[in-house]
C-alpha positions as CSV (number, residue, x, y, z in Angstrom):
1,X,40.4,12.9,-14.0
2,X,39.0,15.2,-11.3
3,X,40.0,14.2,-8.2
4,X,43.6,13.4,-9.4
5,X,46.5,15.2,-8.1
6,X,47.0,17.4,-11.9
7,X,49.7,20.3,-12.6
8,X,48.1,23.7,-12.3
9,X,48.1,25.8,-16.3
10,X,49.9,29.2,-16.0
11,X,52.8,28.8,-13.6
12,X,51.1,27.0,-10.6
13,X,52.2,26.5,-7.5
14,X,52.1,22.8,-7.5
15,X,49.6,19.7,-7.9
16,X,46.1,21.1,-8.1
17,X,42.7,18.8,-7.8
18,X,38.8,19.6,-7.6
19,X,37.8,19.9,-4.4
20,X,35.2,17.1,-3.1
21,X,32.7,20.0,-2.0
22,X,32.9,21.5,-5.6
23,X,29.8,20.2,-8.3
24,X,32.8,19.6,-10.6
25,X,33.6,17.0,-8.2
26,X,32.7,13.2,-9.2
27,X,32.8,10.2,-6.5
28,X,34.6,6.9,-7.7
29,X,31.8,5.3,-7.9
30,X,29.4,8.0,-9.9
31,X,29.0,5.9,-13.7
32,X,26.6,6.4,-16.5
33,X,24.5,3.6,-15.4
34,X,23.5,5.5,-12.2
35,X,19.7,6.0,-11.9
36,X,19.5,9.3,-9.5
37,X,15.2,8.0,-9.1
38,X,13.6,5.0,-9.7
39,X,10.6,7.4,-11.5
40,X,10.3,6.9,-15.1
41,X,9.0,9.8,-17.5
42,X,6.7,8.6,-19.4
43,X,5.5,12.2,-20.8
44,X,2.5,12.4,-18.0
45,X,4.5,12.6,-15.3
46,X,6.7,15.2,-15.1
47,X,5.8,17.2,-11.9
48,X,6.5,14.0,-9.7
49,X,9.8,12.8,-12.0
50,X,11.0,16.3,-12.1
51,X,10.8,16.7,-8.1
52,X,12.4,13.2,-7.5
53,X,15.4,13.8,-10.5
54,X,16.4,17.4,-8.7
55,X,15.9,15.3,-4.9
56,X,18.6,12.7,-6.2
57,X,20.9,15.3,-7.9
58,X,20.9,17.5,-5.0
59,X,22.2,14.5,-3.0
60,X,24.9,13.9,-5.5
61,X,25.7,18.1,-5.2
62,X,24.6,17.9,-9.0
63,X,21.5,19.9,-8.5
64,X,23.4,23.2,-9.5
65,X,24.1,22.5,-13.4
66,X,20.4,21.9,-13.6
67,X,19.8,25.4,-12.0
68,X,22.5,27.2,-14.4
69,X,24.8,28.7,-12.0
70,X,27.9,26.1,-13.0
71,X,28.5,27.9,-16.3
72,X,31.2,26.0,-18.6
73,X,34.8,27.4,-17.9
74,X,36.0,29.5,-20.7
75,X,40.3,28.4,-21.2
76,X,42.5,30.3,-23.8
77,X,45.7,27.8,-23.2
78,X,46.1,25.2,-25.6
79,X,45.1,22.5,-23.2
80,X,41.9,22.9,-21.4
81,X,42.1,23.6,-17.9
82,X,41.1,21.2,-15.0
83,X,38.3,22.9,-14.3
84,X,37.0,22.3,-18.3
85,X,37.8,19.0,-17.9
86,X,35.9,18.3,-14.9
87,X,33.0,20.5,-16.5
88,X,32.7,18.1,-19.4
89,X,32.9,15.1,-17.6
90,X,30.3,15.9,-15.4
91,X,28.1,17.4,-17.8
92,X,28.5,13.9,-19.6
93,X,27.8,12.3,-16.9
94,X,24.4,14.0,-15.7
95,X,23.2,13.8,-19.5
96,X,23.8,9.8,-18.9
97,X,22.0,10.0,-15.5
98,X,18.9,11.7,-17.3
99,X,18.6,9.3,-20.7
100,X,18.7,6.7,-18.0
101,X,14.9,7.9,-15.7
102,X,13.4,9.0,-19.2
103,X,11.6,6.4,-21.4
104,X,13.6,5.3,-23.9
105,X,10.6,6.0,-26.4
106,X,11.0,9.8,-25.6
107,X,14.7,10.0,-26.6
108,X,14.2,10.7,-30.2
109,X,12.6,13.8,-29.5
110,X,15.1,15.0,-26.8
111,X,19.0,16.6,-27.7
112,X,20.9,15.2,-25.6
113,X,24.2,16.4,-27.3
114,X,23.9,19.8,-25.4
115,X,24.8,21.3,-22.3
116,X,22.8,19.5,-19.5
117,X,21.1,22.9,-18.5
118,X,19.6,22.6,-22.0
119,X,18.5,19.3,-22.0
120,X,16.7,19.9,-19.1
121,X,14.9,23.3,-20.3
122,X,13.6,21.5,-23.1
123,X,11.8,18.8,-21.5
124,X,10.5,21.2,-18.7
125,X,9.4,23.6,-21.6
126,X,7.8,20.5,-23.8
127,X,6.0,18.7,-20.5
128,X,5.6,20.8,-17.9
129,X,1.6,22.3,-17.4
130,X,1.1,25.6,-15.9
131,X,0.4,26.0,-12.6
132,X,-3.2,26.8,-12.9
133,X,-4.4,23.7,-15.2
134,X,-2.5,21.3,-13.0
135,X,-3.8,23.3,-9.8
136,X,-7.6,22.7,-11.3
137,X,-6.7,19.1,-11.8
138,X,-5.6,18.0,-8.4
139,X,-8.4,19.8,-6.8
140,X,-10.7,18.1,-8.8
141,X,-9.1,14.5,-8.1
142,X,-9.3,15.8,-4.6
143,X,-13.1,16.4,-4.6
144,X,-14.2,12.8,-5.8
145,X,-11.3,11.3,-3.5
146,X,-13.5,8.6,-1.7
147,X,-12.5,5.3,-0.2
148,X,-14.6,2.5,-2.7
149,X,-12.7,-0.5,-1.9
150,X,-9.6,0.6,-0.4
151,X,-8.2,-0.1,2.9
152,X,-7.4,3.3,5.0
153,X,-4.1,3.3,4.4
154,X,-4.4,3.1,0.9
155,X,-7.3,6.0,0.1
156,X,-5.0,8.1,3.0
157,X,-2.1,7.8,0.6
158,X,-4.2,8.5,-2.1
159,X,-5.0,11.7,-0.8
160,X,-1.4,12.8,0.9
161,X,-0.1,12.5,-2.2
162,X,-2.5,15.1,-3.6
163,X,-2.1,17.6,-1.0
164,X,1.8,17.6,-1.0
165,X,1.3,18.5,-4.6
166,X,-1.3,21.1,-4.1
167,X,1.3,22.3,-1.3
168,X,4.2,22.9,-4.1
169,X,1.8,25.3,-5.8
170,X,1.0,27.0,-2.4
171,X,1.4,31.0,-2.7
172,X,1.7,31.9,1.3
173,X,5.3,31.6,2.1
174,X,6.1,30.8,6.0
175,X,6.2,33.8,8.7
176,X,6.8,34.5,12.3
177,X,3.5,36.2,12.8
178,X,0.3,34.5,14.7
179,X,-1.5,34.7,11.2
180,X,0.4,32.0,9.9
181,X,-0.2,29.4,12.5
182,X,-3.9,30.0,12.1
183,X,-3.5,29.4,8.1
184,X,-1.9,25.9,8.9
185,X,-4.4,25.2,11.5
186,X,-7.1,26.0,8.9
187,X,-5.8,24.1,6.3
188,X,-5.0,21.1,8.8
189,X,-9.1,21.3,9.7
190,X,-10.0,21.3,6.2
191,X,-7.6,18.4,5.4
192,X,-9.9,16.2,8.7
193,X,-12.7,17.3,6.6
194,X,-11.4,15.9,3.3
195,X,-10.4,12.6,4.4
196,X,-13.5,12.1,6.9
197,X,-15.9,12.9,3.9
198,X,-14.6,10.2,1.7
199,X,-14.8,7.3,4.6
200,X,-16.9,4.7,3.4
201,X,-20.0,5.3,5.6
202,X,-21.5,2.2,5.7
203,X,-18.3,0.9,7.8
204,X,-17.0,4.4,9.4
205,X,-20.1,6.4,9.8
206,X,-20.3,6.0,13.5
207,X,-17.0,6.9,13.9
208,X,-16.7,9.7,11.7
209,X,-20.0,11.3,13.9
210,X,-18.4,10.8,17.0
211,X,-14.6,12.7,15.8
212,X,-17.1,15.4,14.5
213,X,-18.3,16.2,17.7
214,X,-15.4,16.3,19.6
215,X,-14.7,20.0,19.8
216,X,-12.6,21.6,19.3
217,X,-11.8,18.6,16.0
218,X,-8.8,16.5,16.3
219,X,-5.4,16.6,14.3
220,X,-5.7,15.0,11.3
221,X,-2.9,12.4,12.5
222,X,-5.5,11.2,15.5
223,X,-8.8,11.2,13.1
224,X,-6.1,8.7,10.7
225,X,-5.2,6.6,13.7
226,X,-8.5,6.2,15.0
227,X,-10.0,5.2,11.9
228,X,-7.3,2.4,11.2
229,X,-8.0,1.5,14.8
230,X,-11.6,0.9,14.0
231,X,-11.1,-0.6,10.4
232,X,-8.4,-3.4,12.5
233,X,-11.2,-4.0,15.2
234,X,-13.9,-4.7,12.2
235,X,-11.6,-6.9,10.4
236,X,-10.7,-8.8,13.6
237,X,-14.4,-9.2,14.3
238,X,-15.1,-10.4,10.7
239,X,-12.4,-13.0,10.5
240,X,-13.8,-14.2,14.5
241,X,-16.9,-14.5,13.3
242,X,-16.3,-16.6,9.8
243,X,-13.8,-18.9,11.7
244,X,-16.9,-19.1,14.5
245,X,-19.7,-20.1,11.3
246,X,-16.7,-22.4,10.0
247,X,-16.6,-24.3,13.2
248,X,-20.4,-24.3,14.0
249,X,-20.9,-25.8,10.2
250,X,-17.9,-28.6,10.9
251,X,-19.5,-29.2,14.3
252,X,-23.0,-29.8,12.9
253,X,-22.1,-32.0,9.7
254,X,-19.9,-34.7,11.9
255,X,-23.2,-35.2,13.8
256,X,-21.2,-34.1,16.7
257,X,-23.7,-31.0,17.6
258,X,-25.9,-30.7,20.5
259,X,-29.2,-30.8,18.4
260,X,-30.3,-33.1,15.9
261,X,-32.6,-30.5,14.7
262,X,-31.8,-28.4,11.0
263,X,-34.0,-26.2,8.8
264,X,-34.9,-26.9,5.6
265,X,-35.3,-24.1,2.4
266,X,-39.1,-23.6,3.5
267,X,-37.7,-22.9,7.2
268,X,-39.4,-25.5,9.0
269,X,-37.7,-27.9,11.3
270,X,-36.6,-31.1,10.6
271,X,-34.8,-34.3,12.8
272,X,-31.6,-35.3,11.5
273,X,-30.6,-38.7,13.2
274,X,-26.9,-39.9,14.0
275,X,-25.9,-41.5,10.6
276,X,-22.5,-44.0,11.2
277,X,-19.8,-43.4,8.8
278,X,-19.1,-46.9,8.1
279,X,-22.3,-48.5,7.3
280,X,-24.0,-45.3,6.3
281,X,-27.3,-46.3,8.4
282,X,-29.1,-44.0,10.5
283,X,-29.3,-43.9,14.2
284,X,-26.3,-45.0,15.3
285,X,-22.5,-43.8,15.1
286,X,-20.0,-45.5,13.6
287,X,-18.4,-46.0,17.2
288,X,-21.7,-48.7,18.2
289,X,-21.8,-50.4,14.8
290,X,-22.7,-53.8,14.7
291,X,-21.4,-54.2,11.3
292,X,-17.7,-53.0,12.0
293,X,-17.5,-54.2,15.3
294,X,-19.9,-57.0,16.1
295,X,-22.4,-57.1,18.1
296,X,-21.0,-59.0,21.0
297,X,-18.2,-56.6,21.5
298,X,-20.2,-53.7,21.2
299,X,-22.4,-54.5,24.2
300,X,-19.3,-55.4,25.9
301,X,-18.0,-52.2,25.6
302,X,-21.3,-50.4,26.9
303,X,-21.8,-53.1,29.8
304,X,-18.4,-52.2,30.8
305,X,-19.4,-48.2,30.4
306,X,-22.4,-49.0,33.3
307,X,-24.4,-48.2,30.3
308,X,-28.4,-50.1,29.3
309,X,-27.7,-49.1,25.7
310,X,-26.1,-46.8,23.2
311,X,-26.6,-42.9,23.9
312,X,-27.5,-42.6,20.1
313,X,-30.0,-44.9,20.2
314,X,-32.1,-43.9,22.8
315,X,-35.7,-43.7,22.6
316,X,-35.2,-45.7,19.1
317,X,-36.5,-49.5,19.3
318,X,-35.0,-51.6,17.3
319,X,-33.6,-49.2,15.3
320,X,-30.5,-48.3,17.2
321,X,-27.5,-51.0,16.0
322,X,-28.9,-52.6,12.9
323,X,-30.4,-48.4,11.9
324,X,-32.6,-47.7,8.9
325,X,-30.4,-47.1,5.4
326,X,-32.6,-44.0,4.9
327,X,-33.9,-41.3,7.3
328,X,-37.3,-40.6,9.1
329,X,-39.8,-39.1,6.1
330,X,-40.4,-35.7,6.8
331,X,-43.8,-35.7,8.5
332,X,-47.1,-33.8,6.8
């Protein structure tokens, strides 16, 4: 097994093993079952699954059999070399790891039992678009990118993820020259412009004005922050302001609000009298009710309060203790 301490073929010098910096190399804890991405390929998806299959076999120094430059030792003893050995194993082994991120649905249509440089030819050669169809495509999702109903965070992502793309295809290679940091300030302008356009501008219209005439514009990483800045404040003032309403509408139904006073579907005023809980009567609370408490304690209670009479019954006659079972008609 590579990594075990083997004879060397031909007359060795002693014990020979693969080194742990070699591709041949496979950890102790490398098995088939490994999935090197948690991206599926369904047979749409190949440009993201392909970038995310080469990120996790790079980190497993696997990336090179996929390139073609760990060719299969050729041996001409009668037992295969170390080298062969290890070759096989890990060709096994990254065929395993690729059956395992590819729909199971695609396998029939996918050999497998070849060299893993092969295997992954075929599917690039069967899936992958050109450049220029794909390039067409993502600038087209890019151009009727807006925000509907998503949060910020969720129509940026939305668009990041179709400008790292667009960045793979990108022709102009880095330089050293002052042309290049004008390209990516360009490019970082247009991007402001992108995401600012697609702002819901019923909620961020304001805001998108005044980072438009800030001059010269801002990075795209401040127009981002102050946007989800504003979209926190206006969700902080909305959930205020329904809490506020809730309250108001709790306050006025216990018949604990200031005014007695309430509008009805035409808009006109009308007087809505204390109504006691107990008895259900009108003008009185439940708190000066003759019926729960009696009528003797009840003025005992006020005498001893310094009051003349009930605060809810003011300006009522008789009405105020014994109350009417149904409220005033509304006057003509």
């Amino acid at each position: 097994m590579p990594g075990d301490d083997t004879k060397s073929k031909g007359g060795g010098s002693g014990p020979k093993t693969i080194p742990m910096t070699s591709p041949l190399y496979l950890h102790p804890s490398d098995s088939p079952s490994l999935n090197v991405t948690q991206i599926i390929f369904d047979g749409t998806n190949y440009d993201m699954w392909s970038e995310a299959v080469k990120n996790g076999l790079d980190a497993k120094n696997k990336l090179a059999f996929l390139e073609g430059k760990v060719k299969k030792p050729v041996s001409d003893e009668e037992e295969d070399s170390l080298e062969l050995v290890a070759w096989r194993q890990c060709n096994a082994m990254l065929r395993a790891w690729l059956r395992n991120v590819i729909d199971p649905k695609l396998h029939p249509s996918i050999t497998f039992a070849q060299p893993i440089e092969d295997v992954w030819e075929e599917v690039r050669g069967r899936y992958s678009a050109g450049n220029a169809p794909r390039i067409h495509q993502l600038k087209s999702e890019l151009n009727e990118c807006k925000q509907g109903q998503e949060t910020v965070v969720e129509y940026y992502t939305r668009l990041k993820i179709i400008w790292d793309e667009l960045a793979k295809y990108s022709k102009i290679k880095g330089c050293s020259c002052g042309a290049a940091a004008s390209i990516a300030k360009e490019k970082e302008e247009e991007k402001v412009h992108q995401f600012l356009m697609g702002l819901d501008s019923k909620l961020y219209g304001q805001v998108r004005t005044n980072l438009l005439m800030e001059d010269p514009i801002a990075d795209l990483n401040r127009v981002y922050a102050l946007v989800l800045r504003e979209e926190r404040h206006a969700s902080f003032t909305k959930v205020k302001e329904e809490r506020n309403d809730a309250a108001m509408s709790v306050k006025f139904h216990s018949g604990k609000g200031r005014s007695n006073y309430a509008r009805d579907d035409a808009g006109e005023s009308e007087y809505l009298p204390p109504q006691c809980t107990h008895c259900k009567k009108y003008y009185h609370t439940e708190e000066n009710c003759y019926d729960k408490h009696g009528y003797e304690e009840v003025k005992a209670r006020e005498r001893g309060r310094g009051r003349r009479g009930s605060g809810s019954s003011r300006g009522n006659g008789n009405r105020g203790r014994g109350g009417d079972a149904k409220p005033p008609a509304k006057s003509l």
